[in-house]
C-alpha positions in Angstrom: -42.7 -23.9 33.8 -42.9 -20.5 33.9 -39.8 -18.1 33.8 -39.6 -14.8 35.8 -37.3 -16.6 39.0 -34.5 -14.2 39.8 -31.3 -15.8 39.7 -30.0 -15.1 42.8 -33.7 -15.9 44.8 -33.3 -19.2 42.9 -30.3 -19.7 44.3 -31.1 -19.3 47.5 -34.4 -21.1 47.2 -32.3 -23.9 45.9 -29.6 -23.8 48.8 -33.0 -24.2 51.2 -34.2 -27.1 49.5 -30.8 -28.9 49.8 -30.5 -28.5 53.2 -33.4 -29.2 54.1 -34.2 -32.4 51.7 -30.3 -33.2 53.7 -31.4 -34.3 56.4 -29.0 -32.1 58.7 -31.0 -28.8 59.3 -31.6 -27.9 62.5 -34.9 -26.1 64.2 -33.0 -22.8 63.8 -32.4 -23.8 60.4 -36.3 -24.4 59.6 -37.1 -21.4 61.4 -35.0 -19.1 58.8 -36.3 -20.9 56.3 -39.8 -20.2 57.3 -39.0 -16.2 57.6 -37.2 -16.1 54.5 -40.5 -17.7 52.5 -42.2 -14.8 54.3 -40.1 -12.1 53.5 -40.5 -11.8 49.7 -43.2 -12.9 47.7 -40.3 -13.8 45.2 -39.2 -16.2 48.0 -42.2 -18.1 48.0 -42.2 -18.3 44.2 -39.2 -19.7 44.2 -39.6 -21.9 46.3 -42.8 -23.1 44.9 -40.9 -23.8 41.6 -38.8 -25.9 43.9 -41.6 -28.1 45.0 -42.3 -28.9 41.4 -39.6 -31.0 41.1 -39.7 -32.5 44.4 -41.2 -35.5 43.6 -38.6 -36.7 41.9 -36.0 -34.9 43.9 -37.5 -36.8 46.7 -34.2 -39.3 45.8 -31.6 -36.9 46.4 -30.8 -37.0 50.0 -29.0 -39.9 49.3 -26.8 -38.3 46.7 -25.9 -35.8 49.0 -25.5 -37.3 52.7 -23.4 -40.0 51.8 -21.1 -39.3 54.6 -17.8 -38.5 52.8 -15.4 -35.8 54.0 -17.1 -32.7 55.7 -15.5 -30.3 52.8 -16.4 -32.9 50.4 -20.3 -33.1 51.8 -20.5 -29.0 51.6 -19.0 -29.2 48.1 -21.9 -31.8 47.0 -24.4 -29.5 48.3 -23.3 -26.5 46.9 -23.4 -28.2 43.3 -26.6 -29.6 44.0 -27.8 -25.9 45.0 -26.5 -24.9 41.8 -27.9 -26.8 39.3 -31.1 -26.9 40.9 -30.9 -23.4 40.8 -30.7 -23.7 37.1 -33.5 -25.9 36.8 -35.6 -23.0 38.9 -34.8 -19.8 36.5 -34.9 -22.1 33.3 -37.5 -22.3 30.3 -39.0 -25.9 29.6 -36.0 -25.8 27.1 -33.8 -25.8 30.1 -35.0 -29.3 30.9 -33.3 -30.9 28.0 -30.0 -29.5 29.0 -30.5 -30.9 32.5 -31.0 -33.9 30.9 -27.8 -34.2 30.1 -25.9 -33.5 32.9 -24.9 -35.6 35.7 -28.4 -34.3 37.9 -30.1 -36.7 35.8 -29.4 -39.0 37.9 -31.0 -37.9 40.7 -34.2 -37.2 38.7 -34.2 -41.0 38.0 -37.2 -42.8 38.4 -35.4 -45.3 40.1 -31.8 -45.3 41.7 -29.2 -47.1 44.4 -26.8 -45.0 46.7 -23.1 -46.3 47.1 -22.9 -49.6 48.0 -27.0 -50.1 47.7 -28.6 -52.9 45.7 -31.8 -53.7 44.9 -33.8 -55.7 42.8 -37.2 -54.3 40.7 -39.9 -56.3 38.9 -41.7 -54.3 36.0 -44.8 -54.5 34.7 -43.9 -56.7 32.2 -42.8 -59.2 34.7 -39.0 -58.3 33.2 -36.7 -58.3 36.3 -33.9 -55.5 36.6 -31.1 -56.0 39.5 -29.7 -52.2 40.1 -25.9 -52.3 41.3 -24.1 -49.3 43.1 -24.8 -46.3 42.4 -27.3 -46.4 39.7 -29.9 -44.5 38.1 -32.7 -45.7 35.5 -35.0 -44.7 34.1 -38.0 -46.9 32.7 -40.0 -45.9 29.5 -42.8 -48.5 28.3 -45.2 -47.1 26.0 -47.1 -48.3 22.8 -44.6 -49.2 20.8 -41.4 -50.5 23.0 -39.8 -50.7 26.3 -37.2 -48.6 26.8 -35.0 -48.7 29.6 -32.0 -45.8 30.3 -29.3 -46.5 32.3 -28.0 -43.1 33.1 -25.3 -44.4 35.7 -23.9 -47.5 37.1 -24.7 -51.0 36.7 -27.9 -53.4 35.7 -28.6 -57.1 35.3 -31.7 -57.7 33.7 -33.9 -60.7 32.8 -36.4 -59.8 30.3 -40.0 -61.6 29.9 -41.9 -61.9 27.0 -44.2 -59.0 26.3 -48.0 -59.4 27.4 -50.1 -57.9 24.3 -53.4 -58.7 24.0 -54.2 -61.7 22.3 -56.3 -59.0 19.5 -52.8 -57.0 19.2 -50.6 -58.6 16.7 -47.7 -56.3 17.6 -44.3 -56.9 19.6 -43.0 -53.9 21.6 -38.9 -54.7 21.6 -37.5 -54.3 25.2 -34.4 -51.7 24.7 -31.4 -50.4 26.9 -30.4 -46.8 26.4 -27.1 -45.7 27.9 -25.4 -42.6 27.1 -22.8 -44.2 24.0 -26.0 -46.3 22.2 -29.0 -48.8 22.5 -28.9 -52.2 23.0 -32.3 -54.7 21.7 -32.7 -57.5 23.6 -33.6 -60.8 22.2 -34.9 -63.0 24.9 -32.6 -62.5 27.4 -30.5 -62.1 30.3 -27.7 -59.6 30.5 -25.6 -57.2 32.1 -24.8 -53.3 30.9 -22.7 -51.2 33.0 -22.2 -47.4 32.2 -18.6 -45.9 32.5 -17.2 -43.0 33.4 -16.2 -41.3 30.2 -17.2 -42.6 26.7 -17.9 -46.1 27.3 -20.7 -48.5 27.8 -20.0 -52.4 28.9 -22.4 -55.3 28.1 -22.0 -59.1 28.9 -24.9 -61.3 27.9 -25.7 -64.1 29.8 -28.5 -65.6 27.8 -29.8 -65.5 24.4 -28.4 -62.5 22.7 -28.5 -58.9 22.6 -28.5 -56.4 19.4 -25.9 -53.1 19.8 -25.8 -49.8 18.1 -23.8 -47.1 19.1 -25.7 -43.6 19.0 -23.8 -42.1 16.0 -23.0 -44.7 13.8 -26.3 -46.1 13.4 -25.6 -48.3 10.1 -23.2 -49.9 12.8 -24.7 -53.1 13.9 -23.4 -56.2 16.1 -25.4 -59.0 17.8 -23.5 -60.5 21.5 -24.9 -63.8 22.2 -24.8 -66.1 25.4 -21.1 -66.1 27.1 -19.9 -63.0 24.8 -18.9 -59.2 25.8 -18.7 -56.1 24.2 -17.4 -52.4 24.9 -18.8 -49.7 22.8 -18.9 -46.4 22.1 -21.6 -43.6 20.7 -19.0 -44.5 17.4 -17.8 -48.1 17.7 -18.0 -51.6 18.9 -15.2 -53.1 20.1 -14.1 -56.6 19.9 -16.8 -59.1 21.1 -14.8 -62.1 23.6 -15.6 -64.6 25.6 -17.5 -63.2 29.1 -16.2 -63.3 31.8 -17.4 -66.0 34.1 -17.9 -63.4 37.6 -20.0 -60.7 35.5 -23.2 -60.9 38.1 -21.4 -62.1 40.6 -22.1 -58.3 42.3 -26.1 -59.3 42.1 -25.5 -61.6 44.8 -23.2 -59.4 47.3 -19.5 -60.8 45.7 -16.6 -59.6 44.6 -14.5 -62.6 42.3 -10.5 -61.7 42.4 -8.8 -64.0 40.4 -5.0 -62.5 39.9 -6.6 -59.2 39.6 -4.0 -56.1 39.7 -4.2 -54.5 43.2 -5.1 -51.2 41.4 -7.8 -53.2 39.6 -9.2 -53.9 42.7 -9.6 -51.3 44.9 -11.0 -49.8 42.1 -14.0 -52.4 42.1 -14.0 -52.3 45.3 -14.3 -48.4 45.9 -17.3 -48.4 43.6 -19.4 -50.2 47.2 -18.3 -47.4 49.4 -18.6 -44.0 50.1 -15.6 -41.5 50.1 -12.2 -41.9 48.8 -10.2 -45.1 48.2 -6.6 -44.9 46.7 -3.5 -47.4 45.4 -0.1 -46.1 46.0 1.6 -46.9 42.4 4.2 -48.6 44.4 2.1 -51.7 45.0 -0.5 -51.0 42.2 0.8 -54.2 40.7 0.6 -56.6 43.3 -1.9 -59.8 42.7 -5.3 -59.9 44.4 -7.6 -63.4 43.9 -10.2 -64.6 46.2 -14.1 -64.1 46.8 -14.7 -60.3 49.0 -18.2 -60.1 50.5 -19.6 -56.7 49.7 -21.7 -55.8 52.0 -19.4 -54.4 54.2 -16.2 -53.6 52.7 -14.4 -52.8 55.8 -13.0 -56.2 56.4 -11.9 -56.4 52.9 -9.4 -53.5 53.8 -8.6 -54.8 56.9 -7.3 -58.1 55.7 -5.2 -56.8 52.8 -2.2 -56.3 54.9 -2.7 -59.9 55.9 -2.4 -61.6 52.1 -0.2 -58.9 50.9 2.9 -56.4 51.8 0.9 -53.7 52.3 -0.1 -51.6 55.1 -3.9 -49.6 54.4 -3.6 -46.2 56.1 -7.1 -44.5 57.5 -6.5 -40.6 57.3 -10.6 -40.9 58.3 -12.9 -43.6 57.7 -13.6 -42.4 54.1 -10.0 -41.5 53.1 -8.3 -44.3 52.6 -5.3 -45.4 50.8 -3.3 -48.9 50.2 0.5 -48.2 50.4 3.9 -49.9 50.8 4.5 -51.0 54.4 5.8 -48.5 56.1 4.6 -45.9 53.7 
């Protein structure tokens, strides 16, 4: 990629693209656009640089229309804008920085909005279940599988790898997250990315090699019914699984004497917008099995089970409070 893109005709190139890939711009809207490509050949340029990406930009619309808070929409958009903008004036060194910022994951080769699941079969026959919000990326080449999870949540049942029957060789099927890399051995298993510094994986079958990114040396094998956090540094302590870890795969939500706080916290990771816990009833007790799907009658029968009253300020702003809070 070229440089030469003026950074405030990037900019703007970059706040067209948004709106347009938004799915909110009007005829007026395509009209300007149209005259402003016109008006400069810089314009077009940059816009042309735009289009490079596109094809893997293709999957931001549902980054940015998830329908949160007006403010909240603009202020998505204007980030996207941005760092797309970025992308647009940088050097193919640029690139590697954008790798490592949170635009990766719209650049994923394969991703779920809020609330979205969906299930993908490789090439290898290996099955991969994407939770909310997620973002992969899938690597096979010559000498491995490689699989990086940039955000969210995956359950995935590995098969055995298909070399020809002349090729002696074994390509290991691996998870990169952003804290380390996980080997599978034969396997089923879970890895969910956190916010922050942490990485979660529960195996379900056969076991599953971790090392953590900076302490290489650093080595610890989870087997079937086992759990482990870690960190680019450390392995925590491995303990018993627990017994709900797919249950998301297949639209549930297991409670069992889960903190209030704890659980709209789960549950705020299937929706769109905001979802608070007053720390007045943070510490109330939540069990039962919550259909995900849609999470509106979850909310609505909280009031029922417990002493709390779940205020709408709009459909996306919501918060669980004391009754009459």
């Amino acid at each position: 990629m070229a440089v030469g893109v003026d950074k405030a005709v990037a900019l703007q190139a970059a706040q067209w693209f948004v709106l347009l890939q938004s799915g909110e711009a009007t005829a007026a809207d395509r009209t300007q656009w149209t005259r402003w490509r016109a008006a400069d050949p810089a314009h077009e340029v940059a816009w042309q640089r735009a289009e490079q990406v596109s094809g893997k930009f293709g999957r931001l619309p549902g980054a940015l229309s998830m329908p949160v808070l007006g403010r909240a929409v603009r202020s998505d958009r204007r980030t996207a804008a941005k760092a797309l903008a970025v992308l647009l004036t940088a050097a193919p060194a640029g690139w590697l920085a954008w790798r490592a910022s949170p635009a990766r994951e719209w650049l994923a080769d394969h991703r779920t909005a809020t609330g979205e699941r969906r299930e993908l079969r490789l090439a290898d026959g290996t099955r991969i279940q994407l939770n909310t919000a997620t973002a992969i990326d899938v690597a096979y080449g010559a000498t491995q599988r490689v699989v990086r999870l940039h955000a969210g949540e995956i359950l995935i049942d590995t098969a055995p790898d298909a070399v020809p029957s002349s090729d002696a060789s074994y390509r290991p099927f691996i998870v990169e997250t952003a804290q380390g890399r996980l080997r599978a051995l034969g396997t089923r298993f879970v890895v969910r990315q956190h916010e922050g510094d942490r990485s979660h994986l529960t195996v379900l079958d056969g076991a599953v090699e971790v090392r953590p990114d900076h302490a290489r040396s650093l080595v610890a094998v989870v087997r079937a019914g086992e759990q482990a956090m870690f960190s680019s540094t450390a392995i925590g302590e491995i303990t018993a699984a627990a017994p709900d870890a797919d249950d998301w795969s297949r639209g549930v939500l297991r409670a069992r004497n889960m903190r209030l706080h704890d659980f709209l916290a789960e549950l705020g990771r299937y929706r769109p917008g905001v979802l608070r816990c007053d720390p007045a009833v943070a510490d109330l007790r939540v069990s039962g099995v919550f259909q995900l799907r849609d999470t509106g009658p979850v909310l609505d029968s909280l009031p029922q089970a417990l002493p709390v009253d779940v205020l709408f300020r709009t459909r996306y702003w919501v918060t669980v409070v004391a009754p009459g809070g």
